[in-house]
BALOBA-1460 file (C-alpha; in Angstrom, 3 decimals):
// residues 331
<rec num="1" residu="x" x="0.000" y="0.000" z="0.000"/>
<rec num="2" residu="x" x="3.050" y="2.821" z="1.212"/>
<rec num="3" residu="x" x="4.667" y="1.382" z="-2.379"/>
<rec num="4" residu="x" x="1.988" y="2.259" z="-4.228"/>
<rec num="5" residu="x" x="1.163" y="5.761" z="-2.380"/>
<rec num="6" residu="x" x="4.888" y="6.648" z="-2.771"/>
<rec num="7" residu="x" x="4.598" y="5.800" z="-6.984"/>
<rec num="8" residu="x" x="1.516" y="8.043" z="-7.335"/>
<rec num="9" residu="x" x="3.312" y="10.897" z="-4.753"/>
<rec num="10" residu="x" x="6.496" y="10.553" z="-7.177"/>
<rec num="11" residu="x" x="3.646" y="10.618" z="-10.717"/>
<rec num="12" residu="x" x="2.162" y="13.826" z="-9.215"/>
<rec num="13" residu="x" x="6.067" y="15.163" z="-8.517"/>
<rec num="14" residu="x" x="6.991" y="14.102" z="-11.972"/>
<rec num="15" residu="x" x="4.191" y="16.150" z="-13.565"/>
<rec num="16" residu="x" x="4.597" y="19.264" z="-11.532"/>
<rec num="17" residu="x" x="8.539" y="19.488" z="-12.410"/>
<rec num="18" residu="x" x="7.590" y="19.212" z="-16.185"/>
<rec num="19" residu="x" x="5.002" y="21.931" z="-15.465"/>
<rec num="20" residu="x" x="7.244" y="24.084" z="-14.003"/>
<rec num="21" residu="x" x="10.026" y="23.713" z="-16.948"/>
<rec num="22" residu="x" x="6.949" y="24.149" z="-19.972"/>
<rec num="23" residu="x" x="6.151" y="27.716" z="-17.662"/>
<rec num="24" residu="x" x="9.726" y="28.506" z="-17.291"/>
<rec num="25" residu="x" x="10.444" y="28.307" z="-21.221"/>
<rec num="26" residu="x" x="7.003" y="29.683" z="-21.746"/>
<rec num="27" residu="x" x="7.754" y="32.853" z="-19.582"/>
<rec num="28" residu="x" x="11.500" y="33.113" z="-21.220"/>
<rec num="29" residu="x" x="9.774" y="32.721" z="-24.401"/>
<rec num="30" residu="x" x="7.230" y="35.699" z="-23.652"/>
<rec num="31" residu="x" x="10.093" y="37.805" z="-22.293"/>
<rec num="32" residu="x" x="11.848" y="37.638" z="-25.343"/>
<rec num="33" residu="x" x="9.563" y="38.343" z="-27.511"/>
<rec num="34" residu="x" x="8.730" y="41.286" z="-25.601"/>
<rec num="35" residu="x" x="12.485" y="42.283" z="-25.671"/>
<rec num="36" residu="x" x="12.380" y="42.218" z="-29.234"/>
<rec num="37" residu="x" x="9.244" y="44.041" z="-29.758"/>
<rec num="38" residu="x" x="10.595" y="47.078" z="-27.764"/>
<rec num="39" residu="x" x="13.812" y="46.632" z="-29.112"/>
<rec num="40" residu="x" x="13.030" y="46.879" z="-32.343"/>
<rec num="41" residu="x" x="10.520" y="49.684" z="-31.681"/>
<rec num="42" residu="x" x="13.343" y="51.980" z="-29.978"/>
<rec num="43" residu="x" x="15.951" y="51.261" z="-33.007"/>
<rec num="44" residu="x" x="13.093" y="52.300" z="-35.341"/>
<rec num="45" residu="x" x="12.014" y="55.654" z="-33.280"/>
<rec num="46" residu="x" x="16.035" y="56.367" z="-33.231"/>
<rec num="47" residu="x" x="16.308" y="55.779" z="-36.809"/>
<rec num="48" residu="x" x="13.298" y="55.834" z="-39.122"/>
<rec num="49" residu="x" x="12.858" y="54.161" z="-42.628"/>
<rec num="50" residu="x" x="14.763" y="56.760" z="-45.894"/>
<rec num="51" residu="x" x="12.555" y="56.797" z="-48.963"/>
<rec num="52" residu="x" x="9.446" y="55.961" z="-49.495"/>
<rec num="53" residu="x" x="7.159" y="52.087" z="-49.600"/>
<rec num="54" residu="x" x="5.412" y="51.397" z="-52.888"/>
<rec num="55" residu="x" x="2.812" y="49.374" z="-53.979"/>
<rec num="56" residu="x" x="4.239" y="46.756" z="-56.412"/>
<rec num="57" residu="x" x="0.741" y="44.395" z="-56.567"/>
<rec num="58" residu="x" x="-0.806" y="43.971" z="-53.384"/>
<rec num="59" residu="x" x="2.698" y="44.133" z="-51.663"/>
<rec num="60" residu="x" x="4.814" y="47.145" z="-50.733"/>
<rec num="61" residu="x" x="8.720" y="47.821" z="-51.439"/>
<rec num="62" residu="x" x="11.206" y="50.189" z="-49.731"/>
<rec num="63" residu="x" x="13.475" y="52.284" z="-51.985"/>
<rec num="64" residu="x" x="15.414" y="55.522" z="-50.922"/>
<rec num="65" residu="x" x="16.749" y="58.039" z="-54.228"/>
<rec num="66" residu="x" x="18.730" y="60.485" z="-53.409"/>
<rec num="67" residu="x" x="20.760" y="63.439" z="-56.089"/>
<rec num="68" residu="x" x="19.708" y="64.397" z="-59.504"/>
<rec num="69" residu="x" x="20.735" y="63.889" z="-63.356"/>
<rec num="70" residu="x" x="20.358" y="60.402" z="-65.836"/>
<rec num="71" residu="x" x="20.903" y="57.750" z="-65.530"/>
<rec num="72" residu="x" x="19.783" y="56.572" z="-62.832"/>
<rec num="73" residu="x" x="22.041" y="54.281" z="-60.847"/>
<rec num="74" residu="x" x="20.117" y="51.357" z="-59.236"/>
<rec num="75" residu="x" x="21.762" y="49.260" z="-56.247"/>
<rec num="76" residu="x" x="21.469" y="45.637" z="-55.151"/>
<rec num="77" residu="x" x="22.800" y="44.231" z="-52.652"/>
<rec num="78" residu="x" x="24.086" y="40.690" z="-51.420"/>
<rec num="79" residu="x" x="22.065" y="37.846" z="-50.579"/>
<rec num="80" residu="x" x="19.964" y="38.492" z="-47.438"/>
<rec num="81" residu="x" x="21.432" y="42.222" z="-47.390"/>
<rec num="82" residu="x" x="19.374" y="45.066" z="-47.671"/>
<rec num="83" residu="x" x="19.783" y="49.196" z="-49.000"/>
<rec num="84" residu="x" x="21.734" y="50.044" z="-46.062"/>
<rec num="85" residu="x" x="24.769" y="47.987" z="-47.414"/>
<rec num="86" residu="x" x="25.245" y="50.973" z="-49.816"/>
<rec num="87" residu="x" x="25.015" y="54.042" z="-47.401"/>
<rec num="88" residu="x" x="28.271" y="54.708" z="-47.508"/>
<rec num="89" residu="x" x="28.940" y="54.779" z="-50.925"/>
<rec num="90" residu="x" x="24.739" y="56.131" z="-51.887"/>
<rec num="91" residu="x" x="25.495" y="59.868" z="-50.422"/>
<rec num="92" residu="x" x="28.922" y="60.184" z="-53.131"/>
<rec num="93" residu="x" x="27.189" y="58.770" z="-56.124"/>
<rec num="94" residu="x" x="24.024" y="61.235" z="-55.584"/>
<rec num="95" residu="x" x="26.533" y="64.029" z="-56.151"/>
<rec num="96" residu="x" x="26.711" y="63.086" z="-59.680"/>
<rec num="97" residu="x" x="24.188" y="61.809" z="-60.872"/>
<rec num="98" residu="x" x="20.255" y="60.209" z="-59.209"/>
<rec num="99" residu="x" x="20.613" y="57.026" z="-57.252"/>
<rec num="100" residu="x" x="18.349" y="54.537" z="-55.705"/>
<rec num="101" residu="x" x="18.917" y="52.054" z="-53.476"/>
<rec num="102" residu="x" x="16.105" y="49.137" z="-52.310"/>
<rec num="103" residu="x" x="15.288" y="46.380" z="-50.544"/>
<rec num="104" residu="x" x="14.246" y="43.101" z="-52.503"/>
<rec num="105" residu="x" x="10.577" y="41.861" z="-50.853"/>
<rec num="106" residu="x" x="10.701" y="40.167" z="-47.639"/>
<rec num="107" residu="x" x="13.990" y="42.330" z="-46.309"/>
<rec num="108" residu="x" x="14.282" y="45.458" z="-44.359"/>
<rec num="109" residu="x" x="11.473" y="47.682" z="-44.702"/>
<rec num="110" residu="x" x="9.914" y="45.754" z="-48.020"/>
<rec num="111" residu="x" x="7.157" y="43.295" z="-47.429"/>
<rec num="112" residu="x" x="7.450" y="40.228" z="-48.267"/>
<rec num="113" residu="x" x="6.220" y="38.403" z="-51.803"/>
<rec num="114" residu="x" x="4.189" y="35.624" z="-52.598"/>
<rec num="115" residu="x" x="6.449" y="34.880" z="-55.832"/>
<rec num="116" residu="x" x="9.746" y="32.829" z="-55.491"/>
<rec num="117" residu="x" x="12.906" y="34.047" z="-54.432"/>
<rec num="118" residu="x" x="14.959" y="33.516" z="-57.790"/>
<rec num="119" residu="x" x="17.149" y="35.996" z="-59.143"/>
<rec num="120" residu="x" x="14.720" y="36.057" z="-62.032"/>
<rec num="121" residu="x" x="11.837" y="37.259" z="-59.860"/>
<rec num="122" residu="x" x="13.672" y="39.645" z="-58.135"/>
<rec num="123" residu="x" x="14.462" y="41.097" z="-61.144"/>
<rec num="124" residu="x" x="10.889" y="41.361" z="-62.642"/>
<rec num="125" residu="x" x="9.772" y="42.632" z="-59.133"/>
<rec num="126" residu="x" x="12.729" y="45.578" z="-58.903"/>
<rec num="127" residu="x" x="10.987" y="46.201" z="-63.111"/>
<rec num="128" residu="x" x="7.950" y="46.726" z="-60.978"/>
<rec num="129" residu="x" x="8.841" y="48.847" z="-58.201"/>
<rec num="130" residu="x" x="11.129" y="51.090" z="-60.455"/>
<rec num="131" residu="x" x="7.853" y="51.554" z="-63.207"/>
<rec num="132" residu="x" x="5.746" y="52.532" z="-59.894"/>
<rec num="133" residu="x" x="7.901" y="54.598" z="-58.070"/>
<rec num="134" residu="x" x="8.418" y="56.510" z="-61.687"/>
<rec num="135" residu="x" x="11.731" y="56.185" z="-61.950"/>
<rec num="136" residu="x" x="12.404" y="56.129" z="-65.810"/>
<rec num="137" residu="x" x="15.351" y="54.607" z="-67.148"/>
<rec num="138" residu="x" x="17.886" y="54.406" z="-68.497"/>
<rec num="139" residu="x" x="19.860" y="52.796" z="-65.369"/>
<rec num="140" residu="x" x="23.458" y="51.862" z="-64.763"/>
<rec num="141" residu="x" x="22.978" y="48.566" z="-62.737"/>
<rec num="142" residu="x" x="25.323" y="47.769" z="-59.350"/>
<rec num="143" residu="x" x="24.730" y="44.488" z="-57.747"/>
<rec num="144" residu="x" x="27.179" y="42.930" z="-55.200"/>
<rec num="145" residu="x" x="27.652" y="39.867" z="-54.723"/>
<rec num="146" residu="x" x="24.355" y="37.760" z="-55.475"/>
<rec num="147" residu="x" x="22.777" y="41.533" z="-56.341"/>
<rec num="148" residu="x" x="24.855" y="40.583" z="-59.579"/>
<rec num="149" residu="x" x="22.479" y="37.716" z="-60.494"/>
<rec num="150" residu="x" x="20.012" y="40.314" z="-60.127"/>
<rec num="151" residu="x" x="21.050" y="42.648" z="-62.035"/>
<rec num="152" residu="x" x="22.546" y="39.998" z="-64.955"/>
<rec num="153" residu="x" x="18.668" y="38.900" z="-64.875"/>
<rec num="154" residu="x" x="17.426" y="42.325" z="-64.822"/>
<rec num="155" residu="x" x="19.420" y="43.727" z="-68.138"/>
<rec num="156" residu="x" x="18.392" y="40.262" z="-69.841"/>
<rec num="157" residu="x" x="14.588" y="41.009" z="-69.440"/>
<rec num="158" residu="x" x="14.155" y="44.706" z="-70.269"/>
<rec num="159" residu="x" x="17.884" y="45.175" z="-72.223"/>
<rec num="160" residu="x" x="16.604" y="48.610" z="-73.650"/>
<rec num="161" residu="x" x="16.266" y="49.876" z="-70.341"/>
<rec num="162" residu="x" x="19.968" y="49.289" z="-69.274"/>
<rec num="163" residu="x" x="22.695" y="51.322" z="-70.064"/>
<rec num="164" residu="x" x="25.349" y="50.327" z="-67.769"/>
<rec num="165" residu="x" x="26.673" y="48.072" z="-65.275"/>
<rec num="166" residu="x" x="29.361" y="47.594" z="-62.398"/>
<rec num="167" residu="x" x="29.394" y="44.108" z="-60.875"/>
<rec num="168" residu="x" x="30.654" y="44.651" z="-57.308"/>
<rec num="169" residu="x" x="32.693" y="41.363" z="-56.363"/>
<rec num="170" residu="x" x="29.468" y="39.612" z="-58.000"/>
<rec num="171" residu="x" x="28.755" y="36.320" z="-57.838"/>
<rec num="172" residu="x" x="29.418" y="33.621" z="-60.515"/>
<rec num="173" residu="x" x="26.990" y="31.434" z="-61.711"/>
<rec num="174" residu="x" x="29.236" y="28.499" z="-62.025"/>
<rec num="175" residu="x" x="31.405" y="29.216" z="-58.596"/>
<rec num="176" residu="x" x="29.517" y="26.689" z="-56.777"/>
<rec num="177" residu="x" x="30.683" y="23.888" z="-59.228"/>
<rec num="178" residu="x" x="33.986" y="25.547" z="-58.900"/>
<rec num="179" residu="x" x="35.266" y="26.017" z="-55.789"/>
<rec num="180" residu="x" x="36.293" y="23.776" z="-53.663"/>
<rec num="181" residu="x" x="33.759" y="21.200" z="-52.507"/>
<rec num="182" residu="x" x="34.861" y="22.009" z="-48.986"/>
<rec num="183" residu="x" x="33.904" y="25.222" z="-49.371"/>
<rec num="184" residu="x" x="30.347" y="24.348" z="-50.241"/>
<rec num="185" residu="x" x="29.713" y="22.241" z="-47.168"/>
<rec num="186" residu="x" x="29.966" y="25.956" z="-45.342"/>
<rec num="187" residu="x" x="27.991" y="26.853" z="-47.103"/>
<rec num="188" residu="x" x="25.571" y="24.414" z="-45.994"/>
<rec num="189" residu="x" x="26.717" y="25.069" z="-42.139"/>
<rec num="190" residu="x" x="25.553" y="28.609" z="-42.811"/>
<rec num="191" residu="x" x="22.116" y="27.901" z="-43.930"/>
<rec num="192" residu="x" x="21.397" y="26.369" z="-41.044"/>
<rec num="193" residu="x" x="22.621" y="29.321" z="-39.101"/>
<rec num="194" residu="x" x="20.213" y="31.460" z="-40.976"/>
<rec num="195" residu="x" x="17.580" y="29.037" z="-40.183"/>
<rec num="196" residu="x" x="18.326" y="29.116" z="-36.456"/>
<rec num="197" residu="x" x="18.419" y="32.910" z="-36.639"/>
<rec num="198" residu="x" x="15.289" y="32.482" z="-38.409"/>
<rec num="199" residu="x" x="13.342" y="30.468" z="-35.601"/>
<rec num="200" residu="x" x="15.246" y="32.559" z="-32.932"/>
<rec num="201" residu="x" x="14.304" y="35.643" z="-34.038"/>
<rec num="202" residu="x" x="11.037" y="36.467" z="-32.943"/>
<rec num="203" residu="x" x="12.445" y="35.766" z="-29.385"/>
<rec num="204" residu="x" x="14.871" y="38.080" z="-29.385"/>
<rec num="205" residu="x" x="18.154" y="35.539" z="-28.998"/>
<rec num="206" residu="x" x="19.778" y="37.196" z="-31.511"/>
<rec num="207" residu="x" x="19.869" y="40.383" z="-30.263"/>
<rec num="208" residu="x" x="20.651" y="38.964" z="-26.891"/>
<rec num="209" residu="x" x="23.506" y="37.358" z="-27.906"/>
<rec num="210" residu="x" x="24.968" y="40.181" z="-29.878"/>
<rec num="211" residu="x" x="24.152" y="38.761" z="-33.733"/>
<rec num="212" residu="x" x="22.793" y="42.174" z="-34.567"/>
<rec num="213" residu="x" x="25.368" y="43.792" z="-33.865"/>
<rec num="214" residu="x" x="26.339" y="47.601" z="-32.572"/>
<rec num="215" residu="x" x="24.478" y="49.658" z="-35.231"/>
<rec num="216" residu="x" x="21.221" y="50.756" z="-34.052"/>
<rec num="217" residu="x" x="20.337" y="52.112" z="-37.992"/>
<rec num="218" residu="x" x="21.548" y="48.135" z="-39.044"/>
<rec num="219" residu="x" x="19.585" y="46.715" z="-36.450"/>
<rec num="220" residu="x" x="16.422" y="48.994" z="-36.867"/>
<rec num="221" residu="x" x="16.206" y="47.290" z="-40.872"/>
<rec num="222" residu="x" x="17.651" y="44.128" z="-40.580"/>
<rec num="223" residu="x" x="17.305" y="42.512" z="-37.292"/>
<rec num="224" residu="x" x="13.659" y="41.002" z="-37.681"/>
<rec num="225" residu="x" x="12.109" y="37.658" z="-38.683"/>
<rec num="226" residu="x" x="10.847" y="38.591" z="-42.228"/>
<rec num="227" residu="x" x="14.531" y="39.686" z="-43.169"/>
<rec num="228" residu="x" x="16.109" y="36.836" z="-42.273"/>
<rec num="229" residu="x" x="13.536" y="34.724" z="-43.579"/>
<rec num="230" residu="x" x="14.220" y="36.114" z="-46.912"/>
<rec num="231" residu="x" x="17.750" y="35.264" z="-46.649"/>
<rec num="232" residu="x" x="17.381" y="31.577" z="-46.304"/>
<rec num="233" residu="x" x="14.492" y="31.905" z="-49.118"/>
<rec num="234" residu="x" x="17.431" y="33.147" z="-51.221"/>
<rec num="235" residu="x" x="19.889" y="31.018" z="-50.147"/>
<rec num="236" residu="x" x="18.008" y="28.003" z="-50.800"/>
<rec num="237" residu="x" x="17.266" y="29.698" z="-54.287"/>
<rec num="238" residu="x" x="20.555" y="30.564" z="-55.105"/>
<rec num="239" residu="x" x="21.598" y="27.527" z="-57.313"/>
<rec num="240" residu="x" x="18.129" y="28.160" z="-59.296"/>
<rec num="241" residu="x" x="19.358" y="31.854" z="-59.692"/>
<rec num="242" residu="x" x="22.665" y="30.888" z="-60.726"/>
<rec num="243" residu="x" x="21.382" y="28.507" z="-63.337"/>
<rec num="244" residu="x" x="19.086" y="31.485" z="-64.755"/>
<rec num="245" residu="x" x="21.770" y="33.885" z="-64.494"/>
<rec num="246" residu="x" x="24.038" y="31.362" z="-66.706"/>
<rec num="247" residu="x" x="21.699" y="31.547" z="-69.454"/>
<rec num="248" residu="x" x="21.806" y="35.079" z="-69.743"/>
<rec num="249" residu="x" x="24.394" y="35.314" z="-72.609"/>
<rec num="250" residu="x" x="27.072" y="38.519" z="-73.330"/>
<rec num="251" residu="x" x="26.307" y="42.266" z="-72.410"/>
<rec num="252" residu="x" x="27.422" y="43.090" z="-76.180"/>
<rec num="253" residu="x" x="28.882" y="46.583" z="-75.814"/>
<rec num="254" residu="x" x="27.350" y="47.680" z="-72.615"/>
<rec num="255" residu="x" x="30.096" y="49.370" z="-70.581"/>
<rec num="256" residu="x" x="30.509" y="47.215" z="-67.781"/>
<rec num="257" residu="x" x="32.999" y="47.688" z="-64.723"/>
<rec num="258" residu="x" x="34.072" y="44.202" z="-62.327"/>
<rec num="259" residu="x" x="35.465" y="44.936" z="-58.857"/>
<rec num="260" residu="x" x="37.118" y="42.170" z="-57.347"/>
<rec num="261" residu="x" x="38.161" y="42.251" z="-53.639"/>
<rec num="262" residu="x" x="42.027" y="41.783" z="-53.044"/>
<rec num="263" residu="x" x="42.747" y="38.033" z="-52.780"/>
<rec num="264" residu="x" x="45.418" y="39.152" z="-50.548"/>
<rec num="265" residu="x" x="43.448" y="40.304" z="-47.654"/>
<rec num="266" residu="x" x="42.546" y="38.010" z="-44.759"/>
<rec num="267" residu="x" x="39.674" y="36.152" z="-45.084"/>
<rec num="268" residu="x" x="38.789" y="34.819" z="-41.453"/>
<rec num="269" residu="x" x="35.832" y="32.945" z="-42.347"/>
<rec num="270" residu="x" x="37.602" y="30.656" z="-44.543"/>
<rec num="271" residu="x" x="39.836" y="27.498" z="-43.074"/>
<rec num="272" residu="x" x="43.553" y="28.555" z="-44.228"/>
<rec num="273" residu="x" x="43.966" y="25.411" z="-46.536"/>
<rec num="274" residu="x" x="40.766" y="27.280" z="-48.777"/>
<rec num="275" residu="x" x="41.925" y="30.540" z="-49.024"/>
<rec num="276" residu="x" x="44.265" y="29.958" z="-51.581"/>
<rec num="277" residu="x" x="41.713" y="27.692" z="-53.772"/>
<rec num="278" residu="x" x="39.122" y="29.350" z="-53.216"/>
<rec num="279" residu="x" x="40.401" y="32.943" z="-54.329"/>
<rec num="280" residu="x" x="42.014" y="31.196" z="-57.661"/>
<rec num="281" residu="x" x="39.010" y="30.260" z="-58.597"/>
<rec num="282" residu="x" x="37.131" y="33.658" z="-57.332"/>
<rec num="283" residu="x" x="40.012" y="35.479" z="-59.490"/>
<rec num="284" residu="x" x="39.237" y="33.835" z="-62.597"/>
<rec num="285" residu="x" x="35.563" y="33.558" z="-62.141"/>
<rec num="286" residu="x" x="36.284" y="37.557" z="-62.308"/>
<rec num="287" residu="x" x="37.774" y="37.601" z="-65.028"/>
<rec num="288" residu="x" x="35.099" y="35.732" z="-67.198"/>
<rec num="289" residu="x" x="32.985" y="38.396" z="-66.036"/>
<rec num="290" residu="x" x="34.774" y="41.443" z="-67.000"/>
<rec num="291" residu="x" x="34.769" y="39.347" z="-70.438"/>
<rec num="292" residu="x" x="31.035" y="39.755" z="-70.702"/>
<rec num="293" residu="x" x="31.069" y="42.748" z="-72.537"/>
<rec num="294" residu="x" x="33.555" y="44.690" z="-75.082"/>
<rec num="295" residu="x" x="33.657" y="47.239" z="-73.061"/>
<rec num="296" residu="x" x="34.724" y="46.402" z="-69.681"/>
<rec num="297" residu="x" x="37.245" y="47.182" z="-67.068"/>
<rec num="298" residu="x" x="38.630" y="45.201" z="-64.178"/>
<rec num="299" residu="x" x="39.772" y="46.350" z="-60.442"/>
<rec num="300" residu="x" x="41.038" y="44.669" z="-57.614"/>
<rec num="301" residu="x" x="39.791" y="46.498" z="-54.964"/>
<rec num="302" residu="x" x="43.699" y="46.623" z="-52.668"/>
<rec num="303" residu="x" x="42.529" y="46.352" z="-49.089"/>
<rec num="304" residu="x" x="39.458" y="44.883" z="-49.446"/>
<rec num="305" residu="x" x="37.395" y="42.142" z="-48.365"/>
<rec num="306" residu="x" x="33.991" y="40.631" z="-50.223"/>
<rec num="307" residu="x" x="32.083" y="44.046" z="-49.235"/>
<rec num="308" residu="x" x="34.105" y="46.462" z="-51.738"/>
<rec num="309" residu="x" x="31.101" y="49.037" z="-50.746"/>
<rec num="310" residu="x" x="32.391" y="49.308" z="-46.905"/>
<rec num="311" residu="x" x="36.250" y="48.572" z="-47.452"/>
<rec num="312" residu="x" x="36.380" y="50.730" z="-50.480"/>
<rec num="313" residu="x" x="33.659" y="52.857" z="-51.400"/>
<rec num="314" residu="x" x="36.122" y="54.917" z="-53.090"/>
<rec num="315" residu="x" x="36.313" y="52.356" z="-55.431"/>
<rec num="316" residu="x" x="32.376" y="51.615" z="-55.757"/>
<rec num="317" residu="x" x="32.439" y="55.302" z="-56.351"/>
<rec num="318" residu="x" x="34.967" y="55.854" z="-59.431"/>
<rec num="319" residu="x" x="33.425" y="52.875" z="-61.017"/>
<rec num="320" residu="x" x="30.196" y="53.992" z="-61.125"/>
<rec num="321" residu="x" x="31.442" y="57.433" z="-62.079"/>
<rec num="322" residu="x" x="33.149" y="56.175" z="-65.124"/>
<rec num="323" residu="x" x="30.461" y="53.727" z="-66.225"/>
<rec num="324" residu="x" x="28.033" y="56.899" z="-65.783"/>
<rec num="325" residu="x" x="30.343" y="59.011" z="-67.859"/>
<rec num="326" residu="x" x="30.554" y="56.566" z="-70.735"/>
<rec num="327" residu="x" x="26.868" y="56.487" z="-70.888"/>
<rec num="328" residu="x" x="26.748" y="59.962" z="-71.148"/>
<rec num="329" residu="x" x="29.046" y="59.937" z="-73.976"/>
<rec num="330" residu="x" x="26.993" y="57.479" z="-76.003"/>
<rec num="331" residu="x" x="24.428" y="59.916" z="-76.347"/>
């Protein structure tokens, strides 16, 4: 009989421990998402959304112009980056000529789209949001990194609209069958650090363990759930995009400027035994770009890492300048 009693005493402990840890998580859970609520709230307040939303078919985008003059230069940024990648470089090229930068759907301050995340959308959706914001063409193009997918796509589609473009450190469409396999499984270990970030989110972890970083403007546009669940959309796109991108054929005489980031300067992401792979193939990858049109020019941006637009905006700068100035000439 005691036996018994004893089992059902040590049942009724069992459940109430197992209670207490679901209210425990439930209460952390709560208090995070609070913390990220108000968080988010403050950075906003401090720093408020540039530009303007616009409706691009039941959805809105975010895109800030600044300066004056044609063509207009149009940035894109890296996968899972949004406009504020180019604010250092945004304020220099508006002294020459208009310039716009965005954020794709689903990052920053855009909403997110019901289409897929493929280069080639993104490309018909910027069309969109460029038509109804009235921004006319013609446009010199800048994408970095992935943004040069984008913009590839983008000049492929609606050629007579593009009259320039400067591929920041852009991606390759074949660099995933080209590097070194190695290098690919990290890229694998990242997605599913996006996708933690991506279920973390909402709870605030990220911000609580110092992923968002020190920049309250940064934080205040990327450091929510819809951005980063646009990067993993994107990053589980990305071999689509590179396959559409590949397809896309030569630039003819469109002047075109490639700037590569200096395979000389430390990479600390990369194990050292990839480095020196990884940037041959990066360099010639490069090169093959700056071959897509017949009138090109190549830089390696000295000093630089993979984001030429924060290392070097100088160099971001001159590039556009001189692609802008050639279409100027061709009038």
């Amino acid at each position: 009989m005691s036996s018994s009693i004893s089992s059902v005493q040590t049942h009724h402990w069992l459940r109430y421990i197992a209670a207490g840890i679901f209210i425990f998580f439930l209460v952390l859970a709560i208090t995070g998402a609070v913390y990220q609520s108000i968080s988010s709230a403050r950075d906003s307040q401090a720093h408020p959304m540039p530009g303007q939303l616009v409706d691009v078919g039941g959805y809105k985008m975010h895109i800030d112009c600044a300066g004056q003059g044609t063509p207009t230069v149009i940035l894109d940024s890296g996968l899972g980056d949004g406009y504020i990648s180019w604010r250092q470089v945004q304020p220099l090229i508006g002294q020459f000529t208009r310039v716009c930068s965005y954020d794709r759907a689903g990052l920053g301050y855009s909403e997110a789209s019901p289409h897929p995340r493929t280069s080639k959308d993104i490309a018909e959706e910027l069309h969109t949001l460029l038509h109804n914001a009235g921004i006319s063409p013609p446009y010199v193009l800048v994408g970095h990194s992935m943004g040069g997918f984008d913009v590839r796509l983008f000049a492929s589609l609606y050629r007579s609209e593009v009259a320039g473009m400067v591929l920041v450190d852009s991606s390759h469409p074949e660099q995933q069958k080209r590097f070194p396999a190695a290098l690919n499984d990290l890229d694998a270990t990242w997605l599913r650090e996006q996708e933690f970030l991506e279920v973390a989110m909402p709870f605030g972890l990220p911000r609580i363990l110092g992923f968002c970083g020190d920049d309250a403007e940064v934080r205040a546009a990327e450091c929510n759930f819809h951005s980063v669940h646009e990067s993993v959309a994107e990053l589980k796109a990305i071999a689509k995009s590179a396959a559409q991108t590949g397809s896309t054929g030569s630039l003819g005489d469109m002047p075109l400027a490639v700037l590569s980031h200096d395979p000389d300067k430390p990479q600390p992401d990369l194990p050292e035994d990839l480095v020196k792979p990884a940037n041959d193939a990066w360099s010639q990858m490069q090169k093959e770009l700056a071959g897509l049109s017949s009138l090109s020019t190549q830089v390696i941006a000295k000093g630089s890492g993979h984001y030429v637009q924060l290392d070097r905006p100088d160099v971001v700068v001159e590039a556009v300048r001189g692609v802008v100035a050639k279409v100027r000439e061709a009038k």
